[in-house]
gemmi code that builds the backbone of each chain (N, CA, C; Angstrom):
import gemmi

chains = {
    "A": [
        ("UNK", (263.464, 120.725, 137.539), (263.989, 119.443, 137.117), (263.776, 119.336, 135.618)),
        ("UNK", (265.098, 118.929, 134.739), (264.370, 118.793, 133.643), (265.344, 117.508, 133.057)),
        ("UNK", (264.946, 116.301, 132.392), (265.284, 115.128, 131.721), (265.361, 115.189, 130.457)),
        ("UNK", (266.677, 114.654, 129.776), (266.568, 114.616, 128.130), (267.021, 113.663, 128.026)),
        ("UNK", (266.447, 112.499, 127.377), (266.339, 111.382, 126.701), (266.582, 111.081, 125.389)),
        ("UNK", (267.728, 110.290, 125.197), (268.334, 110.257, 123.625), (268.293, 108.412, 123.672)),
        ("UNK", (267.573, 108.240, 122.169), (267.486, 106.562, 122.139), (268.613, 105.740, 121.905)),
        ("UNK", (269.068, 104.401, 122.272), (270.190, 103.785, 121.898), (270.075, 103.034, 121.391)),
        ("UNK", (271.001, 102.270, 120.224), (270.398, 101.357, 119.670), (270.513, 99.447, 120.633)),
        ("UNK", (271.254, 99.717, 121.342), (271.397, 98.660, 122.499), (270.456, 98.735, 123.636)),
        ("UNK", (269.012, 99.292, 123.314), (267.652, 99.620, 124.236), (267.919, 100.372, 125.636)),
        ("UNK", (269.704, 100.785, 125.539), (269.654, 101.701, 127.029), (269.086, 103.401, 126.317)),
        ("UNK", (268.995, 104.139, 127.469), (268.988, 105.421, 126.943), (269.704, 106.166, 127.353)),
        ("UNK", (270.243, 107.404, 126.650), (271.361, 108.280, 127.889), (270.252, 109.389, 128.246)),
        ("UNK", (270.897, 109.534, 129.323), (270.105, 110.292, 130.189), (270.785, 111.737, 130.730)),
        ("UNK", (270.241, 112.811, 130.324), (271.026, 114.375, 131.111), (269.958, 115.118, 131.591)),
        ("UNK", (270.263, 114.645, 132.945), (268.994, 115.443, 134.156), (269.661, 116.916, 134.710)),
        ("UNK", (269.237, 117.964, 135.020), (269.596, 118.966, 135.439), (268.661, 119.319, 136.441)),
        ("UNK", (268.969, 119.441, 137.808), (267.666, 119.833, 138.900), (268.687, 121.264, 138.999)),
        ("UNK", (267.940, 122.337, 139.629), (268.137, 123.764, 139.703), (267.062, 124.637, 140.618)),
        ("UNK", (267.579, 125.484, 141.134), (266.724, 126.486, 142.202), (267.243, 127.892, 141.442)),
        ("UNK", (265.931, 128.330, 140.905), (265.960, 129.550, 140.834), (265.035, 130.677, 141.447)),
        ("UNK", (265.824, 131.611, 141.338), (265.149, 132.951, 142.435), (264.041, 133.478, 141.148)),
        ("UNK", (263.160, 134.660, 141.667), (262.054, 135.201, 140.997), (262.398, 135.817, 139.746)),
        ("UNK", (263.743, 136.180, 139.160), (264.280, 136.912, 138.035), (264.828, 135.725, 137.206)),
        ("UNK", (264.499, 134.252, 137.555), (264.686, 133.062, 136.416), (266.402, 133.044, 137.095)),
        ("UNK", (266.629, 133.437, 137.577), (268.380, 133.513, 137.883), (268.678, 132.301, 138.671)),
        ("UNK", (269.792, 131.273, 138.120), (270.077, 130.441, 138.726), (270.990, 130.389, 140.126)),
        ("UNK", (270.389, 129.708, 141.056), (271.303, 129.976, 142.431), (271.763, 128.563, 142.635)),
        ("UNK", (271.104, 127.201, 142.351), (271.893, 126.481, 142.548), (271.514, 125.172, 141.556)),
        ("UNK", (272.604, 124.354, 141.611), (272.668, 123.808, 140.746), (272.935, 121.629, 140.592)),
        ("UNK", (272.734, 121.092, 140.028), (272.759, 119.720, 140.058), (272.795, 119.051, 138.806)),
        ("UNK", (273.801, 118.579, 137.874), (273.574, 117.688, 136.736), (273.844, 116.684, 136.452)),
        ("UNK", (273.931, 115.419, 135.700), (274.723, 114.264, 135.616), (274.401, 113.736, 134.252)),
        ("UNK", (274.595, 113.045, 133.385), (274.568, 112.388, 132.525), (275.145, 110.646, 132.812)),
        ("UNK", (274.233, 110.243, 131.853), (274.271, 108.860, 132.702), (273.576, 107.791, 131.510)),
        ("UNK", (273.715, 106.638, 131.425), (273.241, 105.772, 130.752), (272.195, 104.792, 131.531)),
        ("UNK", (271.026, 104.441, 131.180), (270.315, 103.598, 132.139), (269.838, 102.531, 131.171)),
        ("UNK", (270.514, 101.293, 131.273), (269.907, 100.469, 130.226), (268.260, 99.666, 130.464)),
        ("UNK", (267.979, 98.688, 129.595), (266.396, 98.154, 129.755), (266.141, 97.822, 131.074)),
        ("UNK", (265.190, 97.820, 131.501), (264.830, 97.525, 132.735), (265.673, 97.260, 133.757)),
        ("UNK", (266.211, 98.625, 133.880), (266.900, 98.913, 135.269), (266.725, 100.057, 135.359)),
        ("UNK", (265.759, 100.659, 136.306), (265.532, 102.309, 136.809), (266.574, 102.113, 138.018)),
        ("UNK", (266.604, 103.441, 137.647), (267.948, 104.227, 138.820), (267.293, 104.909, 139.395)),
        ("UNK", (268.156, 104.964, 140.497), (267.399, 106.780, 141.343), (268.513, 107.577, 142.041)),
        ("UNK", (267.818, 108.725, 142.114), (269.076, 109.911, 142.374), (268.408, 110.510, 143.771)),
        ("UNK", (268.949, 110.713, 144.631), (269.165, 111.876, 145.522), (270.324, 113.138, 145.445)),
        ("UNK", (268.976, 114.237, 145.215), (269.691, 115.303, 145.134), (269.040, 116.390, 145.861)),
        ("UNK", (270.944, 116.768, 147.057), (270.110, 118.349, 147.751), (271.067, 119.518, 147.397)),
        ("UNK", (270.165, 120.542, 147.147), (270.522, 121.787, 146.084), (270.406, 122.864, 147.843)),
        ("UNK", (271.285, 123.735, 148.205), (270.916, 124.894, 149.097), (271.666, 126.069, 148.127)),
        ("UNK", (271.245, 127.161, 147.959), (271.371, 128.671, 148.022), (272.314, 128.552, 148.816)),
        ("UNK", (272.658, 129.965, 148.936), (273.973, 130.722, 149.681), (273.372, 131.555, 150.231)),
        ("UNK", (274.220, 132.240, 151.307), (273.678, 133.639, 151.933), (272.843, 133.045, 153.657)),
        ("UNK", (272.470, 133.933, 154.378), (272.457, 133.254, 155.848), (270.975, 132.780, 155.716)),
        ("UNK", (270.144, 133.091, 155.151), (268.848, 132.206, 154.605), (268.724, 131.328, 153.520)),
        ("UNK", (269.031, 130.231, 153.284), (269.567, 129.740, 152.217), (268.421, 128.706, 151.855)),
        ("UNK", (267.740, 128.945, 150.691), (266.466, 128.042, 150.045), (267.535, 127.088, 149.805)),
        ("UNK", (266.757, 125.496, 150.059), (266.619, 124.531, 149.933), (265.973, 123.309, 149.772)),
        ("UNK", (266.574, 122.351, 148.686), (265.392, 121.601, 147.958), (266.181, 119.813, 147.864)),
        ("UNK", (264.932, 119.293, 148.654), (265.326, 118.005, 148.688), (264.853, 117.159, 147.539)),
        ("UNK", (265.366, 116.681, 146.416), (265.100, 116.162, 145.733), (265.220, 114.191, 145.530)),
        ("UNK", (264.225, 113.503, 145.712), (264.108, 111.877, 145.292), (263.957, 111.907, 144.040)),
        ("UNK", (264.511, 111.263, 143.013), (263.599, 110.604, 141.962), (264.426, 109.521, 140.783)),
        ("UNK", (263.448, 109.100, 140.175), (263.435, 107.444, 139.907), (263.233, 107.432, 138.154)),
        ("UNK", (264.347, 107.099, 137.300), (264.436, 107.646, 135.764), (264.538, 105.847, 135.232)),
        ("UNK", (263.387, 105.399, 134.671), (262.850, 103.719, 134.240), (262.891, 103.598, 132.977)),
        ("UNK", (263.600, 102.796, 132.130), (263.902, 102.759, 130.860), (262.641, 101.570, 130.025)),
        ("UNK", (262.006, 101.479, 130.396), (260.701, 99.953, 129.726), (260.603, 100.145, 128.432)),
        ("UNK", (260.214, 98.785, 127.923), (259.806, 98.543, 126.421), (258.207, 99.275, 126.633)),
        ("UNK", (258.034, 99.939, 125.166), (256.650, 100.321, 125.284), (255.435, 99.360, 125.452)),
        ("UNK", (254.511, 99.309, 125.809), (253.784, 97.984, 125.982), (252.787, 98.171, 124.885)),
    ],
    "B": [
        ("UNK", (232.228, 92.647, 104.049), (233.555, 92.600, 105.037), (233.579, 92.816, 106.468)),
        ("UNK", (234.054, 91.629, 107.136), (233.425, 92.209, 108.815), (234.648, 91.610, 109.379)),
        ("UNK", (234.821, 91.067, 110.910), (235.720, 90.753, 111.532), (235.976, 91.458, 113.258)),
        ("UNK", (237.566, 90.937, 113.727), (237.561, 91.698, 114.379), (239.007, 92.277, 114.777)),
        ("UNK", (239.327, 92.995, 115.604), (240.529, 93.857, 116.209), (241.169, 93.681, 117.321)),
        ("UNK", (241.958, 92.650, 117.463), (242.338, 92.519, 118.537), (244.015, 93.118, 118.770)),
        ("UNK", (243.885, 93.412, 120.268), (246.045, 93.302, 120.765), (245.589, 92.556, 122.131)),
        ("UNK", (247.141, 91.826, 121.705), (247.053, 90.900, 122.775), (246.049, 89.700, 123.211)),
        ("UNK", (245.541, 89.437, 122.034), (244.336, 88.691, 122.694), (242.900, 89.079, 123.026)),
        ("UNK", (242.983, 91.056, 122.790), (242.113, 91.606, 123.525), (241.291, 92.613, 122.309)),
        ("UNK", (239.759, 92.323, 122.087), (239.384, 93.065, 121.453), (239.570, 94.315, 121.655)),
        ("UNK", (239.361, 95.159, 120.558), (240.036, 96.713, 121.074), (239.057, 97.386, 120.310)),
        ("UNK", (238.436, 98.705, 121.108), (237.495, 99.441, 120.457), (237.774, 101.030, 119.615)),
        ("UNK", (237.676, 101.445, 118.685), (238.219, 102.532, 118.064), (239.156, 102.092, 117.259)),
        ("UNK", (239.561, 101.304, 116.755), (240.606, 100.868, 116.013), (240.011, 101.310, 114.307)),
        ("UNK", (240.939, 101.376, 113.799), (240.540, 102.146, 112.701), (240.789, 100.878, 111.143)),
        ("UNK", (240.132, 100.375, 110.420), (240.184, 99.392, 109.243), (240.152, 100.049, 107.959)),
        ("UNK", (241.022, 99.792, 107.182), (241.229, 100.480, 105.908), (241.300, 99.326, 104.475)),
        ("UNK", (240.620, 99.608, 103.630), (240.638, 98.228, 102.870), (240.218, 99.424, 101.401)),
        ("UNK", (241.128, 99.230, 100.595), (241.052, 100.330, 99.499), (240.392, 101.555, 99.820)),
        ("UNK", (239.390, 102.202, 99.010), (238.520, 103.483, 99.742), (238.002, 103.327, 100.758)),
        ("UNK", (238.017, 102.277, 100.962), (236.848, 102.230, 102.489), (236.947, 102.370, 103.558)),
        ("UNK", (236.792, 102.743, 104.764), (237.459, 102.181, 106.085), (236.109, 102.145, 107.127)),
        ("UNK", (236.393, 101.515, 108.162), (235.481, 101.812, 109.062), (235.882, 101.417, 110.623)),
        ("UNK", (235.295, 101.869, 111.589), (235.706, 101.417, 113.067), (235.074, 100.692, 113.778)),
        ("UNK", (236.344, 99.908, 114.777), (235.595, 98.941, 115.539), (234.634, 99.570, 116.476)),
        ("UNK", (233.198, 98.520, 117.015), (232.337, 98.983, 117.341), (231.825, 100.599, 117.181)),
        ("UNK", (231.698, 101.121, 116.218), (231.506, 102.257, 115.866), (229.954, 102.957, 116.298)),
        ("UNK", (229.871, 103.477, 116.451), (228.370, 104.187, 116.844), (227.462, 104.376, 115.101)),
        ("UNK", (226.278, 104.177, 115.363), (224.968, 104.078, 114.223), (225.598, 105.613, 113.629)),
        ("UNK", (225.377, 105.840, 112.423), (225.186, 107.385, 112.054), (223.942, 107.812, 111.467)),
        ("UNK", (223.480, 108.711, 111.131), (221.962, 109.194, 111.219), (221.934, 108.158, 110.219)),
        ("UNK", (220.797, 107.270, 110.189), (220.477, 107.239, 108.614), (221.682, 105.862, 107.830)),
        ("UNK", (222.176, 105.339, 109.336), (223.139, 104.331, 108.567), (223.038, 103.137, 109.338)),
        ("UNK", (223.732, 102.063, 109.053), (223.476, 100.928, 109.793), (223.087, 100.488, 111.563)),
        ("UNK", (222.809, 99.733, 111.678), (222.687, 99.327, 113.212), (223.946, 99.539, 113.932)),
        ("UNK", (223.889, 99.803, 114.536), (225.065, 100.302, 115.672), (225.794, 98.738, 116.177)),
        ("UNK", (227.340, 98.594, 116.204), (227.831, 97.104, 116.103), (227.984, 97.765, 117.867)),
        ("UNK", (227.867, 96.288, 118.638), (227.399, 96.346, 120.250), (228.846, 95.157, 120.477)),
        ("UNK", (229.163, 94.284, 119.211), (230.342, 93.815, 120.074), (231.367, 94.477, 119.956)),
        ("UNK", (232.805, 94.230, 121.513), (233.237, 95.009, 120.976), (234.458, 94.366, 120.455)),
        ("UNK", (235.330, 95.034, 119.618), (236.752, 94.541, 118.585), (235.804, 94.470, 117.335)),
        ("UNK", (234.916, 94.549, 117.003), (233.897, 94.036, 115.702), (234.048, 95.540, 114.374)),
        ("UNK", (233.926, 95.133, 113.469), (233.823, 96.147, 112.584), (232.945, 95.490, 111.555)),
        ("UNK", (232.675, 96.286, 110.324), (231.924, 95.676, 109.501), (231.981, 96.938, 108.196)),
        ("UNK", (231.980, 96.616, 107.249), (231.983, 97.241, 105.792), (232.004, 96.955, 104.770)),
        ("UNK", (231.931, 97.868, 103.724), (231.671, 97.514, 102.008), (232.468, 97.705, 101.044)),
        ("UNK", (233.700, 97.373, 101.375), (234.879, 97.343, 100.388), (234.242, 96.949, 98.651)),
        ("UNK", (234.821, 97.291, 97.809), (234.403, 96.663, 96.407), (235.143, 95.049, 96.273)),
        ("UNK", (235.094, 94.385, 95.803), (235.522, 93.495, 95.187), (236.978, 93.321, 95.024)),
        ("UNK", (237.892, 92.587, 95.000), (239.260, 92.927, 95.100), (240.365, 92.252, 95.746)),
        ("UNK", (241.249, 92.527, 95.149), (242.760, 92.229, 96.199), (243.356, 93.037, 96.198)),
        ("UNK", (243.196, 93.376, 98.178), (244.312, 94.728, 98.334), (244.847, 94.497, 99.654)),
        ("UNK", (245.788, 95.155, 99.947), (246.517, 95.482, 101.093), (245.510, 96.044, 102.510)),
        ("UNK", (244.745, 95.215, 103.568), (244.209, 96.072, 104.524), (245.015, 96.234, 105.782)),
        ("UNK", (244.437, 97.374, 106.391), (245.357, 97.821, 107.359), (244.188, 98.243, 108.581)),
        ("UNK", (244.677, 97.617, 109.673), (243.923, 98.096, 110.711), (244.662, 98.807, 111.761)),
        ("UNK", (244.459, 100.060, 112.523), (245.253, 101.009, 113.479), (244.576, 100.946, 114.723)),
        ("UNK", (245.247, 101.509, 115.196), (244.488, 101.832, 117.272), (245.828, 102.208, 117.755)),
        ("UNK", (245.232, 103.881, 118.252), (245.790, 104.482, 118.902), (245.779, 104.049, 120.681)),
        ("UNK", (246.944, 102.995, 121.447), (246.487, 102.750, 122.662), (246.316, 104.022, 123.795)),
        ("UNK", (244.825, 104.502, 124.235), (244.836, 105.507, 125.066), (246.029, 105.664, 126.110)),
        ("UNK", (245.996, 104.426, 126.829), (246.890, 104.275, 128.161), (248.622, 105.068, 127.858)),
        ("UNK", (248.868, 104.854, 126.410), (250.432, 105.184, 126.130), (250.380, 106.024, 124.885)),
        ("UNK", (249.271, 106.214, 124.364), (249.253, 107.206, 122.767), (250.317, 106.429, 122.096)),
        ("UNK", (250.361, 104.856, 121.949), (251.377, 104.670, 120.760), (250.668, 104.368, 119.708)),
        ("UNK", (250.539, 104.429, 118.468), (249.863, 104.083, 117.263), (250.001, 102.606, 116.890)),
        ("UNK", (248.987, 101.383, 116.948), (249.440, 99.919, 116.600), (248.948, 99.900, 115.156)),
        ("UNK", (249.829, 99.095, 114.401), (248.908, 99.039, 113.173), (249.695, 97.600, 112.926)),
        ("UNK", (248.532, 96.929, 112.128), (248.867, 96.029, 111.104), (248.549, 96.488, 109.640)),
        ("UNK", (248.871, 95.287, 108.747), (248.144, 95.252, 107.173), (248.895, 93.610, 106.591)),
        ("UNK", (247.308, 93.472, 106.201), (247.850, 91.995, 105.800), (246.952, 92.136, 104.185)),
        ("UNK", (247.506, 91.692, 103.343), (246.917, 91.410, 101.928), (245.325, 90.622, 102.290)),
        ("UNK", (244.227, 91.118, 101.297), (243.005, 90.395, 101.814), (242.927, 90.391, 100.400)),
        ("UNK", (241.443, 89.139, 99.967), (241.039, 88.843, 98.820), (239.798, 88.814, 98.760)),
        ("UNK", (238.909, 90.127, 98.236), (237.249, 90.024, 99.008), (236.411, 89.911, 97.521)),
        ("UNK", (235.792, 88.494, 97.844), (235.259, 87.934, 96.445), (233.731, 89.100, 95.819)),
        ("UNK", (232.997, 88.589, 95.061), (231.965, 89.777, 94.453), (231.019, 89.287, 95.151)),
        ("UNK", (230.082, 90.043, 95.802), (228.851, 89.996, 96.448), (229.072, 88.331, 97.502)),
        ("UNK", (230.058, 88.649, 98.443), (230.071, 87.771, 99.476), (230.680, 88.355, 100.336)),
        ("UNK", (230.693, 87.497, 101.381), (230.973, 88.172, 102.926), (232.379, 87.721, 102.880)),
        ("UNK", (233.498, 88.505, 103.425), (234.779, 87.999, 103.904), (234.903, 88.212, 105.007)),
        ("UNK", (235.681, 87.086, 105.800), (235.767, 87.431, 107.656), (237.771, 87.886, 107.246)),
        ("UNK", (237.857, 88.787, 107.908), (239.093, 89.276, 108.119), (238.936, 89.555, 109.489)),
        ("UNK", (240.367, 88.995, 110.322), (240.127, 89.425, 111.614), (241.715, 90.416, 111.097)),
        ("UNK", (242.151, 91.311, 112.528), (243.570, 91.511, 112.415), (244.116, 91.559, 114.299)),
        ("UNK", (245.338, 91.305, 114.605), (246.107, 90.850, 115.597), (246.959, 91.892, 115.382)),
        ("UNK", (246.591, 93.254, 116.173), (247.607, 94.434, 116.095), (249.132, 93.885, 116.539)),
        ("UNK", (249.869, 93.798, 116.686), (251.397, 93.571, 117.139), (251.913, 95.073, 117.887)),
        ("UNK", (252.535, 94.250, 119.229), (253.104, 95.531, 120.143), (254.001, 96.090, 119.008)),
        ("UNK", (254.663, 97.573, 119.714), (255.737, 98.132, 119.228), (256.724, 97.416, 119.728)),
        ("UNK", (257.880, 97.397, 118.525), (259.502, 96.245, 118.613), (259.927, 96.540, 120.061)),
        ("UNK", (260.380, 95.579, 120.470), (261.760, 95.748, 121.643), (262.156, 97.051, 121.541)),
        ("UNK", (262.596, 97.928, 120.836), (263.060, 98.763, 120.074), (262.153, 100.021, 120.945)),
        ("UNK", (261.086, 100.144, 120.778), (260.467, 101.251, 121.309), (261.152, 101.541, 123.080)),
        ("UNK", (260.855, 102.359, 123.502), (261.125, 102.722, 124.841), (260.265, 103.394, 125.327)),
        ("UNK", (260.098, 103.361, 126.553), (259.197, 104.438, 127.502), (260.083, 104.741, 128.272)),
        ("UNK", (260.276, 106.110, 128.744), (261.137, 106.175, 129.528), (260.250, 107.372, 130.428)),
        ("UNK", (260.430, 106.843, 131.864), (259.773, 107.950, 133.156), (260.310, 108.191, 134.121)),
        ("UNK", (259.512, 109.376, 134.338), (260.848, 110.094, 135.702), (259.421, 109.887, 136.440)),
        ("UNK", (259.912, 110.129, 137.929), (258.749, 110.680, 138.616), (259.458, 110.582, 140.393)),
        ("UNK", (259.051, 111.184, 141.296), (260.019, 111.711, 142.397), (259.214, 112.326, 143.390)),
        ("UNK", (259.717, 112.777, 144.366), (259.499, 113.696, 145.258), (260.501, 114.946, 145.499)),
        ("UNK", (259.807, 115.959, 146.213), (260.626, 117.537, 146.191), (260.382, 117.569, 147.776)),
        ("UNK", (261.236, 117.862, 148.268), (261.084, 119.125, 149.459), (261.449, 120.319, 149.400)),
        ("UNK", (261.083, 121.168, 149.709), (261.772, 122.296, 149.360), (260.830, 123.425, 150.157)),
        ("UNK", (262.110, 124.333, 150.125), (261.693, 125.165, 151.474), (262.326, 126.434, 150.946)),
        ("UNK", (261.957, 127.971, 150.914), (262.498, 129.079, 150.826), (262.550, 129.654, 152.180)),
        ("UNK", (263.270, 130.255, 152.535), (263.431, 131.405, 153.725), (263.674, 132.664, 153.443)),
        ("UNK", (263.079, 133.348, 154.378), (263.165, 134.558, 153.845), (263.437, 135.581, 155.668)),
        ("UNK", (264.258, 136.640, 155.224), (264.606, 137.450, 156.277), (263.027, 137.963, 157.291)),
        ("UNK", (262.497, 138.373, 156.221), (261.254, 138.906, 156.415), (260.360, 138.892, 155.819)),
        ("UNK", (258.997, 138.895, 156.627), (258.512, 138.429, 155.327), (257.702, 137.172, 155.263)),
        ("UNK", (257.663, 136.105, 154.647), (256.822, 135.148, 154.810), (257.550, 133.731, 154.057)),
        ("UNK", (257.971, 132.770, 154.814), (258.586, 131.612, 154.375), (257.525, 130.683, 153.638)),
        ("UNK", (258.100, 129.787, 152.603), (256.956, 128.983, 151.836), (258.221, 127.429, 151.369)),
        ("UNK", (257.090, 126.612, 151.531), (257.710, 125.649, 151.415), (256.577, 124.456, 150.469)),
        ("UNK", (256.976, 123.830, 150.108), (256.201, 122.557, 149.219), (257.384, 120.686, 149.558)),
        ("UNK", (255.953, 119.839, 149.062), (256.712, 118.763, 149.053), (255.872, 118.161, 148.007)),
        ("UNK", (256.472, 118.784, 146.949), (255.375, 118.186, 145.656), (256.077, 116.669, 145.207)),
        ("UNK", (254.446, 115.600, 144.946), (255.280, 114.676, 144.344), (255.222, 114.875, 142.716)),
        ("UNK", (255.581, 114.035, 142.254), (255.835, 114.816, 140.493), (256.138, 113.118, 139.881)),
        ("UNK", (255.660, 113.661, 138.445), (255.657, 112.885, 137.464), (255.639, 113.708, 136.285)),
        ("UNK", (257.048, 113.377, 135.391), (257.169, 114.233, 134.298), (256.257, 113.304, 133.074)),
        ("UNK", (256.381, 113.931, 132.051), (255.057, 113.626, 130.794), (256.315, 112.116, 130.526)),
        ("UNK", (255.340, 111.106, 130.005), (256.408, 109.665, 129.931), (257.079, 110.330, 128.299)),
        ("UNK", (258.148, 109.672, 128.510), (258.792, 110.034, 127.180), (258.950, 108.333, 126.424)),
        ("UNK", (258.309, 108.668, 124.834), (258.191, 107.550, 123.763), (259.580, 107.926, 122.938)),
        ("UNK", (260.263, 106.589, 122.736), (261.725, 106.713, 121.984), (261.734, 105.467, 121.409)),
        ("UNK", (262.176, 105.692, 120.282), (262.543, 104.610, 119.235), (263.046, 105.156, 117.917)),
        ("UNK", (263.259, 104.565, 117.256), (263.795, 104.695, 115.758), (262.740, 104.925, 115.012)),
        ("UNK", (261.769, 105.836, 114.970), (260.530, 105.911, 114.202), (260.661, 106.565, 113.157)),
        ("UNK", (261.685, 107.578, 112.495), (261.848, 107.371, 111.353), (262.628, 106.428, 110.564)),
        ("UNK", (262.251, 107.051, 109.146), (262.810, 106.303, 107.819), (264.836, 106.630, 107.469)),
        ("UNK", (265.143, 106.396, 107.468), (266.709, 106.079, 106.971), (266.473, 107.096, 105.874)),
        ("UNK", (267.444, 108.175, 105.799), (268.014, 109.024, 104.689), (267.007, 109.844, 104.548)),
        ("UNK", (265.958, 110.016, 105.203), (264.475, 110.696, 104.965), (265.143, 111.976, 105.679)),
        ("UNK", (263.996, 113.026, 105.793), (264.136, 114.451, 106.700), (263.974, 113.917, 108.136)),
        ("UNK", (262.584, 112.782, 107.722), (262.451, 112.590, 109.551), (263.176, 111.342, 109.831)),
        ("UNK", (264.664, 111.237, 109.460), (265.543, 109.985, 110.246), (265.598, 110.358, 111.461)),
        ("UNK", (265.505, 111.687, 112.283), (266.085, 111.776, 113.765), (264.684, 111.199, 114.738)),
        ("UNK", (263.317, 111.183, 114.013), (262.513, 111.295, 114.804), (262.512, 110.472, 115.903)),
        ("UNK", (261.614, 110.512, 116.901), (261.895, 109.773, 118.003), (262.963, 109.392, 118.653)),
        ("UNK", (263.888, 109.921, 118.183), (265.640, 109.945, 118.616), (266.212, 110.400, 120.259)),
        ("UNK", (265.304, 111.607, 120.554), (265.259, 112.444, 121.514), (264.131, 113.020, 122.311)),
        ("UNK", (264.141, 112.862, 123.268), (262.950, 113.842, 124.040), (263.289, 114.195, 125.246)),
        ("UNK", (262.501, 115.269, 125.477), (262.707, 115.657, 127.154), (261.639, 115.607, 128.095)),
        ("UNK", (261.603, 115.766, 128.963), (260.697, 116.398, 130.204), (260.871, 116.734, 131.397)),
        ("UNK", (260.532, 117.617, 131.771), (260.531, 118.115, 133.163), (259.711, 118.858, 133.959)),
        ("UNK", (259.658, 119.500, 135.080), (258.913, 120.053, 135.914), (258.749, 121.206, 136.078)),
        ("UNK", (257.809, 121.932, 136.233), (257.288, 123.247, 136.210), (257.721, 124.148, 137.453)),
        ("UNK", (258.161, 125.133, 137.502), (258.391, 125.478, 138.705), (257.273, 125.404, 140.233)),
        ("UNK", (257.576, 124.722, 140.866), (256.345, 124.404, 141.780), (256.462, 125.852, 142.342)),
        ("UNK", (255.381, 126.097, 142.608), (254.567, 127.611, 143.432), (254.527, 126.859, 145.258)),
        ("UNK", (254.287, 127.703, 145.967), (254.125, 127.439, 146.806), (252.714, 126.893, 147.599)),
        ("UNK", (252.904, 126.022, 148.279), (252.200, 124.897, 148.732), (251.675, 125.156, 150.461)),
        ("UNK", (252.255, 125.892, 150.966), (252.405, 126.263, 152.291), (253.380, 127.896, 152.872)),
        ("UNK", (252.931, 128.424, 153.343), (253.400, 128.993, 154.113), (253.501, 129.828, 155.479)),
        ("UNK", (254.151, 130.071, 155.976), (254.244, 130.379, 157.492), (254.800, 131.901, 157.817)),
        ("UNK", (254.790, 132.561, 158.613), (255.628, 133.616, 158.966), (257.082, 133.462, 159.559)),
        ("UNK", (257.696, 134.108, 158.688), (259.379, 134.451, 159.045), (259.819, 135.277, 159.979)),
    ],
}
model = gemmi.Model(1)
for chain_id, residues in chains.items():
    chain = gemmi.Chain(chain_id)
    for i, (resn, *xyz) in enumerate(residues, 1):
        res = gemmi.Residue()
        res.name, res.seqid = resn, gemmi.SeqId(i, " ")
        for name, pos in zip(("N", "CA", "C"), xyz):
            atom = gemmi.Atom()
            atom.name, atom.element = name, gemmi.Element(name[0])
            atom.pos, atom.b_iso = gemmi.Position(*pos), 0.0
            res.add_atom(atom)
        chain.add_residue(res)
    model.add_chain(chain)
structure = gemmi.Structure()
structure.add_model(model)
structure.setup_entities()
């Protein structure tokens, strides 16, 4: 999973999440991205499920919850 | 020169006071050979010279690593005491925290061999954003951007395939 966070000047942030399954050689098998805007205090959340290919196929259930707050 | 350090209403300990050469910290610990150790806490105390200058008091908040600072002009007469307190101020509207944090399931299979699976919960490092640099400077982008994410989870469990 990885999140990149760019500041706005209207206190939302954009948001480009990429979740991914890779095999033991770093090689990507599967894949998930979105870009997205989440303004002040409104967290979002994503469900995301990633399976491999092939008749054994790794799979990864992904929840999670991206919260934009003023710093306190 | 003495006083004290508050945010929010709330004395704050480690905060850092700067008043021309001088500086010193709230409730600070004795040093060999130097004053009584200050026991309240938000309290500081020091020996600025004589003067009108610009002081500035800092505190790094542990809970979020953001840096608070004030500085307010002070006027510290010759051989008398001045009370200066200072009232750190949050970071602007402007600042952001931004956090991920989730759950995984996840499961490998394997023909042969030995299957492994995890259900890690996760919390990526919080990400601090704001406009923290200067306009036309090198560091205008700072605080502009950040990332975080998750480490490849290892396996947590496994079973025979």
């Amino acid at each position: 999973m990885n999140v990149n966070a760019e500041w706005q000047s209207d206190f939302s942030v954009k948001i480009s999440w990429t979740a991914a399954i890779f095999d033991g050689d770093d090689q990507k098998l599967s894949s998930s991205k979105e870009n997205v805007f989440i303004p002040a205090n409104a967290p979002q959340g994503w469900i995301v499920d990633l399976a491999t290919g092939g008749p054994w196929p790794d799979r990864a259930h992904i929840e999670f919850t991206i919260a934009n707050n003023q710093q306190p | 020169m003495e006083g004290i350090v508050t945010f929010l209403g709330k004395p704050v300990n480690g905060a850092r006071v700067t008043v021309c050469c001088d500086s010193a910290t709230t409730r600070d610990q004795a040093l060999l050979g130097g004053p009584a150790p200050i026991t309240q806490d938000g309290v500081y105390r020091m020996l600025p010279p004589a003067g009108n200058y610009l002081a500035r008091a800092q505190w790094e908040d542990p809970d979020t690593g953001v840096m608070m600072n004030v500085a307010q002009p002070v006027s510290l007469p010759f051989m008398a005491l001045a009370r200066v307190d200072f009232d750190l101020q949050p970071p602007p509207a402007s600042d952001r925290l931004v956090t991920v944090s989730g759950h995984m399931d996840i499961v490998s299979l394997v023909a042969f061999g030995h299957d492994w699976w995890g259900h890690p919960e996760w919390t990526a490092t919080p990400m601090h954003l704001g406009p923290y640099g200067r306009p036309g400077t090198p560091d205008e982008e700072l605080g502009l951007r950040d990332s975080a994410g998750t480490a490849k989870p290892s396996a947590t469990t496994a079973a025979s395939g």
